[in-house]
Every structure is written in structure tokens, then in C-alpha cells.
C-alpha positions in Angstrom: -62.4 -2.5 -90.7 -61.2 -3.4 -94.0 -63.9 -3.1 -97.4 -63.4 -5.5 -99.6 -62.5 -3.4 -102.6 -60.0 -2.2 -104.4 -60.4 1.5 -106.0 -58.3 4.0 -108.3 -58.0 7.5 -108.2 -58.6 10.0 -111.0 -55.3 11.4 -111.5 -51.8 11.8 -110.6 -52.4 13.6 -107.3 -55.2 12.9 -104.7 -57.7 15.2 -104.1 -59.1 16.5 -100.7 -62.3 15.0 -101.8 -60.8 11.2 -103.0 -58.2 11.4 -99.3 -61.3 11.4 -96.8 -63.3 9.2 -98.7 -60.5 6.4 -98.6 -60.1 7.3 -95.1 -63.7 6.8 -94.4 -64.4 3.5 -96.4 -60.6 2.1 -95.9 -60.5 0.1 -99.3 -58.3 -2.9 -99.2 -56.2 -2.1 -102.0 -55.8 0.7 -104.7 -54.9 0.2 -108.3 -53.0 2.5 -111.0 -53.7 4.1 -114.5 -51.9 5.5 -117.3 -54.0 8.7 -116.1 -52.3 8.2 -112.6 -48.7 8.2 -114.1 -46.2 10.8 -114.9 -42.8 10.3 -113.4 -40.9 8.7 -110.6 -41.3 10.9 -107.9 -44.8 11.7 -108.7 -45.7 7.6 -109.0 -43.7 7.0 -105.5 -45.8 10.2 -104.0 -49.3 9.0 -105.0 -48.9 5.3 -103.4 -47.3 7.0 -100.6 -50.7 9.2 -100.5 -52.8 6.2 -100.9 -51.5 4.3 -98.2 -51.7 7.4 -95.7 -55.3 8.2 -96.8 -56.4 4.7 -95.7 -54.4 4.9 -92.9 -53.0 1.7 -93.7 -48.9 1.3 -94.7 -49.4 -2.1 -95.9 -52.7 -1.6 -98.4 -51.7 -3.5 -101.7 -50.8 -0.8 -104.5 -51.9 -2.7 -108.4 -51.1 -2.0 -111.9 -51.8 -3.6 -115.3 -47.9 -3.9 -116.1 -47.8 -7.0 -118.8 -45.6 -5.7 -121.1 -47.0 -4.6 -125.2 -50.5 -2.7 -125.5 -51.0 -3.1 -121.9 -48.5 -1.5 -119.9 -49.2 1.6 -118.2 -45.7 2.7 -116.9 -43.5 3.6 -120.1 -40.9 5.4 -121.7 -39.4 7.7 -121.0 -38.9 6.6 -117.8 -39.4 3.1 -117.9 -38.2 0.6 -120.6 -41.1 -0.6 -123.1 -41.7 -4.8 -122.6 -42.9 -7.0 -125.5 -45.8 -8.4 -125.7 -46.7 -11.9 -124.2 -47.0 -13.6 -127.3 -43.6 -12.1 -128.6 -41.6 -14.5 -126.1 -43.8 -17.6 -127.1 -43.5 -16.6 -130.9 -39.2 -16.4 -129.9 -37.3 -19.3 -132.3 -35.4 -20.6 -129.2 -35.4 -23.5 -126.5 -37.8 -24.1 -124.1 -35.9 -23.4 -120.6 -33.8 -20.3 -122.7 -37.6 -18.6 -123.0 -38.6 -19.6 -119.7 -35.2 -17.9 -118.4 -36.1 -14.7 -120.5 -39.6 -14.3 -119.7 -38.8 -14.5 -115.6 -36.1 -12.1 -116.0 -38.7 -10.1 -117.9 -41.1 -10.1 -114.4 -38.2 -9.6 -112.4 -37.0 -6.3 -114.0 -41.1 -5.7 -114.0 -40.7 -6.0 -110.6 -37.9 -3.9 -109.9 -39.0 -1.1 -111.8 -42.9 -1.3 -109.7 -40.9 -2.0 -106.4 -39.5 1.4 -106.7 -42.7 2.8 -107.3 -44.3 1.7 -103.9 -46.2 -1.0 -106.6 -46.5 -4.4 -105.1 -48.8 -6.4 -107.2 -49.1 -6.7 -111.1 -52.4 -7.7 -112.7 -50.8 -10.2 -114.9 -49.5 -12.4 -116.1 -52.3 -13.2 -118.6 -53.2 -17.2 -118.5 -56.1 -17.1 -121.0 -55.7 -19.4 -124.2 -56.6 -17.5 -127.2 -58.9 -19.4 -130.0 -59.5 -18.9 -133.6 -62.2 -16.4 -134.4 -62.1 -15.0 -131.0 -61.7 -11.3 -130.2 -58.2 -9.4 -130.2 -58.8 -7.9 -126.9 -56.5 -10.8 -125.4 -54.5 -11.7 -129.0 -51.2 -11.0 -127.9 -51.3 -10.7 -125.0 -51.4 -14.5 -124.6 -48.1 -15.8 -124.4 -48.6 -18.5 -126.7 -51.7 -20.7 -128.5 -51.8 -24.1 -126.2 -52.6 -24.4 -122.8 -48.8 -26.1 -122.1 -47.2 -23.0 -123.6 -49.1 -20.6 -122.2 -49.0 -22.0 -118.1 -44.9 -22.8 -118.4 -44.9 -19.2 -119.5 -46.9 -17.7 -117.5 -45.5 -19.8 -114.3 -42.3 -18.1 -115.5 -43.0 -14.3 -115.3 -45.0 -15.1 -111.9 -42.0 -16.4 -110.3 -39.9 -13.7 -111.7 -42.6 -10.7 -110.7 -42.4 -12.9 -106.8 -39.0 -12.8 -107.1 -38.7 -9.2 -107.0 -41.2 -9.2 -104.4 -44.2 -8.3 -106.2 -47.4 -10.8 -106.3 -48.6 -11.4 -109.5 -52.3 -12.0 -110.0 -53.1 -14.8 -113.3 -56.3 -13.7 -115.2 -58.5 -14.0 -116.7 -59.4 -17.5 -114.2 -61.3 -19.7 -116.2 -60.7 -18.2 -119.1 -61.0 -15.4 -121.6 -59.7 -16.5 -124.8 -63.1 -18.0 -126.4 -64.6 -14.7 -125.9 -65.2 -13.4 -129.3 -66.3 -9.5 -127.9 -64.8 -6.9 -125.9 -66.1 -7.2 -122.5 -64.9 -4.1 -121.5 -67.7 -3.4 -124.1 -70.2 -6.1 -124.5 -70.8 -9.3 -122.1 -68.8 -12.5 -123.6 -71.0 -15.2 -124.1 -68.7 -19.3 -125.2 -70.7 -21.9 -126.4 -68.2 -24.3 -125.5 -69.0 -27.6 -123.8 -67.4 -28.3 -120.1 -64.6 -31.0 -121.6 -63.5 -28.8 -123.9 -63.5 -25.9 -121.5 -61.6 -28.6 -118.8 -59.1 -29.7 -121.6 -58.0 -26.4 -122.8 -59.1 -23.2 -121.4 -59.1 -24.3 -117.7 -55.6 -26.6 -118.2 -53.2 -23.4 -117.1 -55.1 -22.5 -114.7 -54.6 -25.9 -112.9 -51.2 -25.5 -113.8 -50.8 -22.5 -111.9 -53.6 -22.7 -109.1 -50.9 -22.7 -106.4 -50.8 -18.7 -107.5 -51.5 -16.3 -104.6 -54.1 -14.0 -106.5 -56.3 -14.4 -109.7 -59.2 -12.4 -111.4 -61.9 -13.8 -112.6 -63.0 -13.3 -116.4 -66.7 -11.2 -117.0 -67.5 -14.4 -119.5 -70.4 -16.0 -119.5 -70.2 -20.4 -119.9 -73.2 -21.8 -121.2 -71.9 -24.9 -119.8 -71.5 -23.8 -116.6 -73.8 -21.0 -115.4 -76.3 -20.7 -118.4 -77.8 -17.2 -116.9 -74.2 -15.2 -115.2 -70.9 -14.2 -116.4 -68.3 -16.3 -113.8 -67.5 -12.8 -111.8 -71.3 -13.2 -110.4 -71.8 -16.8 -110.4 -71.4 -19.0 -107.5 -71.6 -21.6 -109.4 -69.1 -20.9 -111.1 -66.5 -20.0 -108.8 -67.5 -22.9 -106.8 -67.5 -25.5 -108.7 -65.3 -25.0 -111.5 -62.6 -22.3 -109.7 -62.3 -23.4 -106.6 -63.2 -27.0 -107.1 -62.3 -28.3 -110.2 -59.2 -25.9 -111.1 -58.1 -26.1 -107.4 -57.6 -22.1 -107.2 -57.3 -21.8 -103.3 -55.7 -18.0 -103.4 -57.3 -14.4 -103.6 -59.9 -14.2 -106.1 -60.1 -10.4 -107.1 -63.2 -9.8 -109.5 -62.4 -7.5 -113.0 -63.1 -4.4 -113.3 -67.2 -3.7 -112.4 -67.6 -0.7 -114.6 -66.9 -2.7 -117.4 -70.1 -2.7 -120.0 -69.9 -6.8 -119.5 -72.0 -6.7 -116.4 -75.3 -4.9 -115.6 -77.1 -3.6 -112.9 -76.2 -1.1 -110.9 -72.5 -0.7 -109.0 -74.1 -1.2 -106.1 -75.6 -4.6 -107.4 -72.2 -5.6 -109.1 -70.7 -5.4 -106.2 -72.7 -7.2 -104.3 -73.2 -9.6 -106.5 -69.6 -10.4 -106.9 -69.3 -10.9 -103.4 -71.9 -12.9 -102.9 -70.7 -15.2 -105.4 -67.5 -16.0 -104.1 -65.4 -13.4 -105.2 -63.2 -12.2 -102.0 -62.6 -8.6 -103.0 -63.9 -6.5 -106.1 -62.3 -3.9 -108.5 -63.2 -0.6 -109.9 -60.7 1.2 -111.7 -61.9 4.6 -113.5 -61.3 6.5 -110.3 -64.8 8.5 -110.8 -65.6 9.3 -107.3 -69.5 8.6 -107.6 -68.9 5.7 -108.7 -66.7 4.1 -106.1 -69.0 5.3 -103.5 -71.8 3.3 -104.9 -68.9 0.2 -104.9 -68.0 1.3 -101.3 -72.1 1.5 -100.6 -72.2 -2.4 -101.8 -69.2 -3.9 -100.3 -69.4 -5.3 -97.1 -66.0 -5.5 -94.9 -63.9 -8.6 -96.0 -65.2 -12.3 -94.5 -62.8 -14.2 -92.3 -62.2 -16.7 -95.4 -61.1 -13.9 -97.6 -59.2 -12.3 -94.8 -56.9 -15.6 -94.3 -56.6 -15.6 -98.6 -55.5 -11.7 -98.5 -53.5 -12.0 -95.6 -51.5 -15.8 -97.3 -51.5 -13.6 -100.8 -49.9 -10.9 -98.9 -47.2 -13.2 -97.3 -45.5 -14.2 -100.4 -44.0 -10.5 -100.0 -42.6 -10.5 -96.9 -39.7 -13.5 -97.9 -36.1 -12.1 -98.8 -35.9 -10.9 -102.2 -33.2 -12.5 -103.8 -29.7 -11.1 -105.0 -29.6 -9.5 -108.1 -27.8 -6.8 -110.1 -30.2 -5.3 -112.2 -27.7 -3.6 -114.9 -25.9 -6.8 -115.0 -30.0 -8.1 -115.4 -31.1 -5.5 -118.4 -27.4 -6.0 -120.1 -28.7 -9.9 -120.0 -32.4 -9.4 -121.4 -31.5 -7.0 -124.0 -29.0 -9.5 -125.4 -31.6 -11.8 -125.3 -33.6 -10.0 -127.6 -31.1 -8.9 -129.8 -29.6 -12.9 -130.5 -33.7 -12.6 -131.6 -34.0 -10.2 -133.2 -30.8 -11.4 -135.4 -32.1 -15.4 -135.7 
């Protein structure tokens, strides 16, 4: 049996404690911090630890690795990304910052790979709007929904190609949100053309994806009363109906402040409403046994999603030289950083 949850851990070792709990509950997947992070060997010994505590070689290992503010592998032993928005904002031609951006996933990629680190929580697809909150800003890749899917499309493939799954948030949308949900519960206003024309448009664009995570908004238009992570009418109607999103859908984080009730109620809420498996990331122990407590073992439907998402890892990676690769994207940025 497989819960269908993913969890972190507290620090950069497992404790005695965290290793039979995840071999009791078996979580689907795992996810990484900047708390959980310290060097090479120490990265590459926790997923090991992970995976052995679950008893299960294959579990997914995440991280939020998107380049800028949010990054949580660094120097000095990993190279520092721009932001998203620093590739849109780039004064050259369309396919050049396409090129740039996947080679930017692909060294992502390689540097997670190494790691035991299989699947990146990005790339952001959200379409920020004026007046909104900074808590996406730039981490969008660009400020129309055209931009932001070609780029977005482009550091998926690259983050695939380096056989890592990449999972597009926040699905159907985060950039009207004008407060913090990891602080307060979004609420937009706008109506459901608007929402269709411009905040749902990349996610169309990239619905063929293997994984997304959905956005703790709530859309008056859509689900007057619940933020889309607990609405099944949401998720229904507009994710998997009228956005066409047939992959993994992976809930954010439940101990952000944007939801309410109890873990044990988010969770099971989430499920309920459509969501396949559900996140918790501050590694507090008490805490993910009440998410454990309310998730249920993953349903046959959400079994054949993980198990497709899952797939898109086990095709040849392709031929690469990654020196040859860095030597390439730091050009790139210096012919920039010169224009």
C-alpha cells in the first residue's frame, strides 16, 4: 500500500523516529528543503535514506529548484540560476531564449539527478497581474500568457530531458492573488472569460505535462465558497475539463495558512476533491501523522496518473556534455549581460 502523500523530513539526516514512521505509512513521494541540504554526499545520503525507509527504491524524491529566490540547492556547491522572469526580460530572439531557458532545466536536471532528485516543483506557469502580490513576481517567466507557456514548455522539456519530471504550478493560476497564501487565503474577483483568456491559457498550452499543483486560490467565479486545492468543482470542471490537465495533480503545501481546518481535514478534503496525492512540507512529525491519519491509499485513477507521470523517466536521457553545456549557458548570459 501506497498513501497518497508526499512528506519532508526535518533535517539533513533522518531520525529513528521519522525512518519507522515512513516505513509504517509508506508515503508516495518525499520532498526537500533548504533545512534538508548541506552538501553532495549528505543530499545523495538522505534520498538514499528516504527511499530505504519506505522500502520503496522508486518513491519520487521533489524539490522547489526554479532558479532566483526560490532555489533550495545553492552555492557553494551548486551554481545560482536566474530568476524566471530574468530570461523573459533577456533582449534576444524568441527560439535563442527558448534554447537558453531548456538548457537552463537541463543543467537543473543534471545537478538534481546526481542528487537521487527526480522531480522539480517548477516550472512556474502562473501569469502575474498588476496590483497583485510579489510572492510569484519574478518568478514568472514573463507578463502574457504566450510568453509565459513557450517558456515554461521550455525548461519542462529541458528538466525531462535530463530525466527529471517537472511539475507546472500553480494550475489554474496564482498570479491574481494579491496575498501571500502561504500566509493568508487568496481570494480573485475575476470573471470566468477573463480567467479562460489569460490565467488558464498556459495551462492549456502545457496540459500534456505529467504533474501539476494546484494553486490554494479561491475563484469567485468558479467555486464561490473553496480555494481550488479543495474544490471539486473546480478541479473538475475547469482543470480537468476545461484546461484539459489529464496528468498527476499534486495539491500545495497543506500547512500553508491559505487553508483551514485541521491536517486531517485538509487532507481529506483535497482528496476528495480531486486532487490525486497531497503535500506537506515542514517535516514536523506531528504534523505529517495527522496528513498520514487523513490520506487514504492512492485510488486506481491516481495510481494509472502516478504511474504515466512516473514513465516519462524511464526513456533514455539524451547525449550531452555538461561542461561543453555550462561553457554554452554562461556565454549566453554574458552576450546579455553585455547587450
Amino acid at each position: 500500500m501506497t498513501l497518497a502523500c508526499v512528506l519532508g523530513c526535518a533535517a539533513t539526516t533522518l531520525s529513528t523516529e521519522e525512518a519507522a514512521f515512513y516505513r509504517d505509512v509508506r508515503p508516495w513521494g518525499f520532498i526537500l528543503f533548504r533545512r534538508n541540504v548541506e552538501s553532495p554526499d549528505q543530499v545523495r545520503a538522505l534520498t538514499e535514506a528516504l527511499r530505504a525507509a519506505a522500502d520503496r527504491p522508486d518513491a519520487p524524491v521533489m524539490i522547489d529548484q526554479e532558479g532566483g529566490r526560490v532555489q533550495r540547492l545553492g552555492p557553494p556547491h551548486w551554481r545560482r540560476y536566474p530568476p524566471a522572469r530574468a530570461y523573459g526580460a533577456m533582449a534576444m530572439d524568441d527560439r535563442r531564449r527558448r534554447d537558453l531557458v531548456r538548457l537552463a532545466g537541463r543543467l537543473m536536471a543534471d545537478d538534481l539527478i546526481a542528487l537521487g532528485i527526480n522531480v522539480d516543483c517548477a516550472p512556474v506557469v502562473d501569469v502575474p497581474v498588476a496590483g497583485a502580490h510579489d510572492v510569484i513576481g519574478d518568478r514568472a517567466f514573463a507578463e502574457t500568457p504566450a510568453e509565459v507557456a513557450a517558456l515554461a514548455r521550455a525548461m519542462a522539456e529541458g528538466l525531462l530531458a535530463g530525466g527529471v519530471l517537472p511539475v507546472i504550478k500553480h494550475i489554474p493560476g496564482h498570479g491574481r492573488a494579491r496575498v501571500d497564501s502561504h500566509l493568508q487565503l487568496p481570494v480573485v474577483e475575476a470573471g470566468r472569460a477573463e480567467l479562460e483568456a489569460w490565467d488558464f491559457a498556459p495551462f492549456r498550452a502545457l496540459a500534456d505535462m505529467p504533474v501539476a499543483m494546484t494553486a490554494h486560490v479561491v475563484y469567485r467565479a468558479l467555486d464561490p465558497d473553496s480555494p481550488c486545492t479543495t474544490s471539486s468543482r473546480v478541479i473538475a470542471e475547469i482543470l480537468r475539463e476545461a484546461i484539459g490537465f489529464d496528468g498527476l495533480l499534486v495539491s500545495d503545501d497543506l500547512s500553508m495558512k491559505a487553508l483551514d481546518g485541521t491536517l486531517i481535514d485538509r487532507t481529506r478534503s483535497a482528496l476528495t476533491a480531486g486532487c490525486d496525492i497531497v503535500l506537506h512540507c515542514n517535516g514536523d512529525l506531528a504534523e505529517m501523522r495527522a496528513v498520514a491519519a487523513g490520506a487514504a491509499p492512492l485510488t486506481p485513477p491516481a495510481q494509472a496518473r502516478a504511474d504515466a507521470a512516473l514513465s516519462r523517466l524511464t526513456k533514455p536521457l539524451e547525449t550531452w556534455d555538461r561542461i561543453e553545456a555550462m561553457a554554452t549557458f554562461d556565454a549566453m548570459l554574458a552576450d546579455l549581460s553585455r547587450a
